[in-house]
C-alpha positions as a Markdown table, in Angstrom:
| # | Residue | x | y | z |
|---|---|---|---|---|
| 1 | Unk | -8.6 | -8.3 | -8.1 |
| 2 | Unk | -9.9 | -7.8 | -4.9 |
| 3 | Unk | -8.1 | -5.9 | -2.4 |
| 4 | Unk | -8.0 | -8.6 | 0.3 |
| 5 | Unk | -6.9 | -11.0 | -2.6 |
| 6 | Unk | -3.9 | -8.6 | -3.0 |
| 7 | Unk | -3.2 | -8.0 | 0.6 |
| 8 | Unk | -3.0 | -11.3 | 0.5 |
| 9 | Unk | -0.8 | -11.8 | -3.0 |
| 10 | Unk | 1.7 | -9.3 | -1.3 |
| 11 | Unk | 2.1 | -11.0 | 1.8 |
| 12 | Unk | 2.5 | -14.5 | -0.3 |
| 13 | Unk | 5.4 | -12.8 | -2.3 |
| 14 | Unk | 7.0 | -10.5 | 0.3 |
| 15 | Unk | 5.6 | -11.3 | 3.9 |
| 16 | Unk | 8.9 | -12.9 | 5.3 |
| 17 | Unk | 11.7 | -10.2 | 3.8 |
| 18 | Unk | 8.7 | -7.2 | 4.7 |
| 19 | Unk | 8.8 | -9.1 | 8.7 |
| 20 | Unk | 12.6 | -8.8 | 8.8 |
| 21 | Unk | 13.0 | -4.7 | 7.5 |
| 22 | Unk | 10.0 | -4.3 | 10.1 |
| 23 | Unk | 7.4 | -1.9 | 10.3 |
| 24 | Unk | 9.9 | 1.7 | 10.9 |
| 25 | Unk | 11.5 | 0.8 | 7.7 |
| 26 | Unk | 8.2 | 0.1 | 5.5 |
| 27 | Unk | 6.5 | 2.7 | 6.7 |
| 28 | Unk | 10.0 | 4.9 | 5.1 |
| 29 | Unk | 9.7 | 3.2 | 2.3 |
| 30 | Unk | 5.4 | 3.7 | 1.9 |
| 31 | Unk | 6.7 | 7.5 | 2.6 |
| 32 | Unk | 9.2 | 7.0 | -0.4 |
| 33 | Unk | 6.8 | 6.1 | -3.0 |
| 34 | Unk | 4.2 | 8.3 | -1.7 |
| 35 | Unk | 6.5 | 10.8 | -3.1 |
| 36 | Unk | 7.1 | 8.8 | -6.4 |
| 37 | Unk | 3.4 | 9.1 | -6.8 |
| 38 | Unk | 3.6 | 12.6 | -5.6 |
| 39 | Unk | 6.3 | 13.7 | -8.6 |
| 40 | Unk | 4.4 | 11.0 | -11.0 |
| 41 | Unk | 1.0 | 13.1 | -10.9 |
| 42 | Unk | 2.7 | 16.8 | -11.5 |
| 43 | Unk | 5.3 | 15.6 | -13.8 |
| 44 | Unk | 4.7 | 11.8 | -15.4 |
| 45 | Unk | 3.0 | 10.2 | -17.8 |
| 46 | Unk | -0.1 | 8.5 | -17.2 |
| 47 | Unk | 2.2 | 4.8 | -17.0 |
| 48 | Unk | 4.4 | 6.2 | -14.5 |
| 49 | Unk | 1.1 | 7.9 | -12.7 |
| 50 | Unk | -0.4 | 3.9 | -12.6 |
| 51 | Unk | 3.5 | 2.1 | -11.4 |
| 52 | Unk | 3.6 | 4.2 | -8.6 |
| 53 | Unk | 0.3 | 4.0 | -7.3 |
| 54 | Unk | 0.8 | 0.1 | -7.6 |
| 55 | Unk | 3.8 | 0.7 | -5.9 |
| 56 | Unk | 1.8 | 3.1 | -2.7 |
| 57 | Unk | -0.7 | 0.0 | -2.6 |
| 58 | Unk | 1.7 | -2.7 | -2.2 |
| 59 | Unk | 3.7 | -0.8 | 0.4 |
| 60 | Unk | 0.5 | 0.0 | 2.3 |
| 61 | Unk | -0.3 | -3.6 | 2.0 |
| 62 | Unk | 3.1 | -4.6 | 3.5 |
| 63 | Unk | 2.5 | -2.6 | 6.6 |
| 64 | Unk | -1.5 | -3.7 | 7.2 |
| 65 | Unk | 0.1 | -7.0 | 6.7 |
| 66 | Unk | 2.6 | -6.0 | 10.1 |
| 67 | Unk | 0.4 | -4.5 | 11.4 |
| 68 | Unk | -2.1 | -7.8 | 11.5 |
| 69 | Unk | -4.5 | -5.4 | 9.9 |
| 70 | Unk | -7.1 | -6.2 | 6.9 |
| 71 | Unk | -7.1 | -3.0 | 4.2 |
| 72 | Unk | -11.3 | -4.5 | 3.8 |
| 73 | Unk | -12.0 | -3.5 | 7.2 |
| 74 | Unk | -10.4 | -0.2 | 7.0 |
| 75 | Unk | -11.9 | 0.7 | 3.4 |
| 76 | Unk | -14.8 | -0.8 | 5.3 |
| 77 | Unk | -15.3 | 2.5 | 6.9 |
| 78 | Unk | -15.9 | 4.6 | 4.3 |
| 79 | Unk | -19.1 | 2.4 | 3.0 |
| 80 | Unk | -20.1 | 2.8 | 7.1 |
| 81 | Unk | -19.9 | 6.3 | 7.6 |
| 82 | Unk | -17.4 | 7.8 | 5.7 |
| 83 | Unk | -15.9 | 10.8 | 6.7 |
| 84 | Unk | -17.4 | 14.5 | 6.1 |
């Protein structure tokens, strides 16, 4: 899947409810499952490892989606002139 074709799945399947909690509360939850992923790498197995980073990429989809934002354009940068 491409990742403006899931930007795009997420906002299909969550886009209204994700509106209403509003950007302060996604961006808690994105922190949440950041640390998911976090405890997932030190401790999980590589299933757990792959849910939460599904979970860290729907949540960051969620917010670019608020935000009015493409995750293309800002992956974009790194094929441009990606940082040192």
């Amino acid at each position: 899947m491409e990742i403006a074709d899931f930007q795009q799945l997420m906002e299909d399947l969550y886009g209204p409810g994700d509106r209403e909690r509003g950007i302060p509360s996604t961006v808690a939850w994105l922190c949440e499952e950041t640390g998911e992923l976090a405890q997932a790498v030190r401790k999980g197995s590589v299933e757990d490892q792959l849910h939460e980073l599904g979970d860290v990429l729907a949540w960051l989809a969620s917010l670019a989606n608020q935000l009015g934002l493409s995750l293309q354009d800002a992956a974009q940068r790194y094929v441009d002139d990606p940082p040192a």
